[in-house]
C-alpha positions in Angstrom: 41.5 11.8 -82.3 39.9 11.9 -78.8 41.7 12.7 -75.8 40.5 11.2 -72.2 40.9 14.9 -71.5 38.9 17.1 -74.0 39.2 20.1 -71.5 42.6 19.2 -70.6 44.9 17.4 -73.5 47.6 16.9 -71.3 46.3 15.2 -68.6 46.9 17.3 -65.7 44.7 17.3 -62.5 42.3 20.5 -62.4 44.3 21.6 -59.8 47.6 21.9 -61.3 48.4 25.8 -61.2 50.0 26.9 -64.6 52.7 29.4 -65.1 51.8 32.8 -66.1 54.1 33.2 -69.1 52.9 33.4 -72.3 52.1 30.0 -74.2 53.5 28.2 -71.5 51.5 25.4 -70.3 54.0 23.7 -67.5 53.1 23.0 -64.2 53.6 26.6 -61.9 56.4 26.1 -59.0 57.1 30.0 -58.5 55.2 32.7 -57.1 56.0 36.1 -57.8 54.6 38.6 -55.8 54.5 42.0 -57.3 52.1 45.2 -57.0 52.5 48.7 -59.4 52.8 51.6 -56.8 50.5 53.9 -59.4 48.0 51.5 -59.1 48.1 49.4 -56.0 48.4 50.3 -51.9 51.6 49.0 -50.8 50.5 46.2 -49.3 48.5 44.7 -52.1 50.3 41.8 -53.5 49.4 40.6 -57.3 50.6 37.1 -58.2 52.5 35.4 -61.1 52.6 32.0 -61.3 56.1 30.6 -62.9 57.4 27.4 -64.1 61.2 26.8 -63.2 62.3 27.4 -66.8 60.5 31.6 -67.0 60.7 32.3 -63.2 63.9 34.2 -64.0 62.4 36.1 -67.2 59.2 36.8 -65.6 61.7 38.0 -62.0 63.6 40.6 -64.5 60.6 41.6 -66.7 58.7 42.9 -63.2 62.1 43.9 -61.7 63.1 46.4 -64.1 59.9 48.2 -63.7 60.3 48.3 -59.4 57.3 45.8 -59.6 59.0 42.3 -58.2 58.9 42.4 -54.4 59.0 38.4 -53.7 59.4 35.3 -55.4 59.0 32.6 -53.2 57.6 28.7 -54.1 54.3 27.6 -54.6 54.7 25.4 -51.7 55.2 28.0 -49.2 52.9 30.6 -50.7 49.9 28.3 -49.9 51.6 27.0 -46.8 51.7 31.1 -45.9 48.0 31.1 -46.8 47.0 28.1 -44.8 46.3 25.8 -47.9 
């Protein structure tokens, strides 16, 4: 079977950010900010992207290890970086 999308079965606009949890596929409208403090300056910030159904699992998973210092929506994350 074709698709109209070869590169992209489900249709989604190139843009669409996805969420970082494994296997998932669903449009991204968390960010999670996080940095490791063995690895990272404090100010660093690393991003995980997160759908509305694993923002809370991928929010505990860095929280436990001190990681998780914002979560905040896509929206305002690019509005924050002047997208």
């Amino acid at each position: 079977m074709n698709s109209p999308h070869p590169q992209n079965p489900a249709g989604r606009d190139d843009n669409t950010v996805i969420c970082s949890a494994k296997g998932c596929r669903t449009a991204a409208v968390w960010v999670l900010a996080w940095n490791n403090p063995k690895l990272h300056t404090p100010e660093r910030r690393k991003t995980w992207l997160a759908c509305e159904e694993h923002r809370e699992h991928l929010s505990q998973f860095l929280g436990v290890r001190g990681f998780l210092k914002d979560v905040v929506t896509l929206a305002e994350w690019e509005a924050a970086a002047g997208r």
